[in-house]
C-alpha positions in Angstrom: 104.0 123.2 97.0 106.6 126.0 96.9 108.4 124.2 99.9 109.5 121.1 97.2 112.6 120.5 96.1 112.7 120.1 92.6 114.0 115.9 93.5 110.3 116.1 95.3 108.5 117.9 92.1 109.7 115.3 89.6 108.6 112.1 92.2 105.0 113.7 92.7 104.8 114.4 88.9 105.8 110.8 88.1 103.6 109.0 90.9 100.5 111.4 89.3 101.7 109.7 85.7 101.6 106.4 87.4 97.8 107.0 88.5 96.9 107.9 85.4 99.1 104.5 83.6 96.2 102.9 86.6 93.3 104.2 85.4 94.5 103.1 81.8 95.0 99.7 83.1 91.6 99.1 85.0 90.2 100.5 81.8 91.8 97.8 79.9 91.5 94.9 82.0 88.0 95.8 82.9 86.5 96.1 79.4 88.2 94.2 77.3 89.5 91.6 79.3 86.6 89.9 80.4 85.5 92.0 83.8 88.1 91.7 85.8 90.5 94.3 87.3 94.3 93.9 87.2 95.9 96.9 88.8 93.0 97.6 91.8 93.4 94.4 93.6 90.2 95.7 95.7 88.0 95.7 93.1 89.2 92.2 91.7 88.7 90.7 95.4 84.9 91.8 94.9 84.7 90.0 91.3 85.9 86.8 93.0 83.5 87.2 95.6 81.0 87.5 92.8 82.5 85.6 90.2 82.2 82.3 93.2 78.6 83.2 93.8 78.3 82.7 89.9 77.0 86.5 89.0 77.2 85.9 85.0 79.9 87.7 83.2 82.7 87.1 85.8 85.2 84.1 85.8 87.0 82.8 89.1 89.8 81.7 86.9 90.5 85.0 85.5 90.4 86.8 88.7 92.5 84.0 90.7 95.2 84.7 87.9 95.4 88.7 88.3 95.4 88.1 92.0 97.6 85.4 91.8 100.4 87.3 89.7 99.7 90.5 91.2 101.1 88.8 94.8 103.8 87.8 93.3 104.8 91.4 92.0 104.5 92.5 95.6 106.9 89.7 96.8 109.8 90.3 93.7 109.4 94.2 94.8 110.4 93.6 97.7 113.3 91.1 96.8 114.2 94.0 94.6 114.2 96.4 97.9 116.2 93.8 99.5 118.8 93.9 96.4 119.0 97.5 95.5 117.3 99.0 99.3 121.1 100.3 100.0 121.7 102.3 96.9 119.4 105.6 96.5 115.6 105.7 96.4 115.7 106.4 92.4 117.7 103.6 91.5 115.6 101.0 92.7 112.4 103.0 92.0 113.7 103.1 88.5 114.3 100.1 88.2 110.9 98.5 89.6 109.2 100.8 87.1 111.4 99.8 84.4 110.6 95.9 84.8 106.7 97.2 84.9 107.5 99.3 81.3 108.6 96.1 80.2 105.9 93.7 81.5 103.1 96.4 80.4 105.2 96.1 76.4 105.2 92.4 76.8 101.1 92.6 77.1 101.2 95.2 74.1 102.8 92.6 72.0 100.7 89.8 73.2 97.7 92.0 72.3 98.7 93.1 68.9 99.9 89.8 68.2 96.9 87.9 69.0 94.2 90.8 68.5 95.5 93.4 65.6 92.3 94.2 65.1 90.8 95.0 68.2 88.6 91.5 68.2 88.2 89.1 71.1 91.4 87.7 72.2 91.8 83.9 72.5 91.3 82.3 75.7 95.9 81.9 75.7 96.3 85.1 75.1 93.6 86.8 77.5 95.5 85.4 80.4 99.0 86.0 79.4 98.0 89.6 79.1 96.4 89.6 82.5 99.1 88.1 84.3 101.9 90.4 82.6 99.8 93.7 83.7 98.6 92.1 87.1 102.3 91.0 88.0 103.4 94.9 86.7 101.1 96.6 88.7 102.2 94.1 91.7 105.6 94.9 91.3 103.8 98.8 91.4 101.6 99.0 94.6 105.2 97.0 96.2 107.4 99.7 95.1 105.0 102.3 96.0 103.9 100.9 99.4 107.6 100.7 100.4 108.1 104.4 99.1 105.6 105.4 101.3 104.6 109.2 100.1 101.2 110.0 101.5 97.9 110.7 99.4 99.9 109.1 96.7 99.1 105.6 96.2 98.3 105.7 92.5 96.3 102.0 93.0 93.9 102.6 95.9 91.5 106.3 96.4 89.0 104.2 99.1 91.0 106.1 102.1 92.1 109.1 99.8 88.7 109.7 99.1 87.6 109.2 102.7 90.1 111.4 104.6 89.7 114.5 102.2 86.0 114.5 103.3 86.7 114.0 106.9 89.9 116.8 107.6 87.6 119.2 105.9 84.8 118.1 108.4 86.9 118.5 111.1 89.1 121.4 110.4 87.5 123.2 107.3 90.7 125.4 105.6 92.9 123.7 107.5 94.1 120.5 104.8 97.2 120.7 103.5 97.2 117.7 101.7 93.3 118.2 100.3 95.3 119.3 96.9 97.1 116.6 96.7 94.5 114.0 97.3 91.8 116.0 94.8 94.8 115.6 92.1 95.3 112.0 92.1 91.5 111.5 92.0 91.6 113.7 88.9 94.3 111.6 87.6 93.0 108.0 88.1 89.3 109.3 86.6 90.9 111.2 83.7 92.9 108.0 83.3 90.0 105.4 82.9 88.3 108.4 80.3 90.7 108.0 78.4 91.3 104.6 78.4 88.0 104.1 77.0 88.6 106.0 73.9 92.1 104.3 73.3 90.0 100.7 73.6 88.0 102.4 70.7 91.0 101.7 68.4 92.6 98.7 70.3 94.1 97.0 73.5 97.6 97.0 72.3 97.4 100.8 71.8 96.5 101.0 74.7 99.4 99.0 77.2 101.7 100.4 74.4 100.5 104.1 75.7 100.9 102.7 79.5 104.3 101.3 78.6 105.6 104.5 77.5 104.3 106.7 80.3 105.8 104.2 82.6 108.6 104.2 80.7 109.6 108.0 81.1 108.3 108.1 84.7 111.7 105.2 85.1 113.6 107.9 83.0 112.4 110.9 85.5 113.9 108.7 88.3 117.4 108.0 86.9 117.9 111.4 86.5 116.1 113.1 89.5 118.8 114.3 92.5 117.7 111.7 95.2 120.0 114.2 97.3 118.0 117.0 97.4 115.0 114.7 98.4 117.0 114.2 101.3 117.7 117.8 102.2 114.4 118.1 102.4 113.3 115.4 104.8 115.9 116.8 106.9 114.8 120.4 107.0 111.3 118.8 107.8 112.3 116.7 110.5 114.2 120.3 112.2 
């Protein structure tokens, strides 16, 4: 950790707030929008599976629509890549996470619009919320597969999970990253914990908390030096 530039501290940091924003989302989408997952496209695949073989409780339509919109905010991050891939890493990460800010406010408003009062949501607004937080957290797991920083997916822990058991099998002591992938497990559980409690009080409070955190994580790129990111890949690769 002492060998990051502060560029580096400031992109972990917001890719750890992003993991948490997850767990806050798959809270959400999970229990109060009718079983069905909207940032952890994994766990949605499985509902469909289950949702065809007509386990009660599941809908095909529902999970077809956050699996549907979350493809498509793969595909416009990387037509974003393709717009702004020339310019420096935090301007186009900041502005993939600010369209996901604003797509993650648009299902606040939807929610306290249609559900002030934390009651069940009609059928309209139950899927205009999933697809504006699936198609956000598409645009997400795009940006973030294209950034490519390693134990730090903030979607998916299956492999995370997985490789800090095995390098300490193999090589006990010997796992740099073991911090690292222990933190964004943290991050994602203390994430869904909370979002249970913020579902106490209601939906919109909590996309409007998501929106912000996302929010100042697309504030932490515009004014993080992407330059002495670079220095630092340099001095790796000598």
């Amino acid at each position: 950790m002492d060998s990051l530039t502060s560029s580096e501290r400031v992109l972990y940091s917001s890719l750890y707030c992003l993991t948490f924003v997850t767990g806050l989302v798959d809270a959400g989408s999970y229990l109060a929008m009718g079983h069905v997952f909207t940032a952890n496209m994994t766990g949605n695949i499985v509902f469909l599976g289950f949702a065809l073989g007509e386990v009660p409780g599941l809908s095909i339509s529902r999970s077809v629509t956050a699996l549907g919109f979350a493809l498509l905010g793969g595909f416009l991050a990387g037509k974003l890549d393709s717009w702004l891939g020339k310019r420096r890493r935090n301007v186009w990460m900041a502005a993939a996470l600010a369209i996901e800010a604003v797509l993650l406010g648009g299902a606040m408003t939807v929610s306290w619009c249609f559900d002030p009062r934390g009651g069940k949501l009609i059928s309209a607004a139950l899927y205009a919320i999933i697809a504006l937080t699936a198609l956000g957290m598409g645009m997400r797991n795009g940006t973030v597969r294209r950034l490519a920083v390693p134990e730090l997916t903030t979607t998916v822990l299956t492999l995370t999970v997985a490789a800090l058991a095995f390098d300490f099998s193999l090589t006990p002591g010997n796992n740099p990253r073991w911090r690292r992938r222990v933190g964004s497990i943290l991050t994602m559980f203390s994430g869904a914990f909370a979002g249970v409690h913020l579902l106490k009080h209601s939906l919109a409070l909590l996309l409007g908390v998501s929106a912000v955190l996302t929010a100042f994580c697309t504030l932490a790129q515009v004014y993080r030096d992407e330059t002495q990111h670079e220095a630092g890949l340099r001095e790796q690769q000598h």
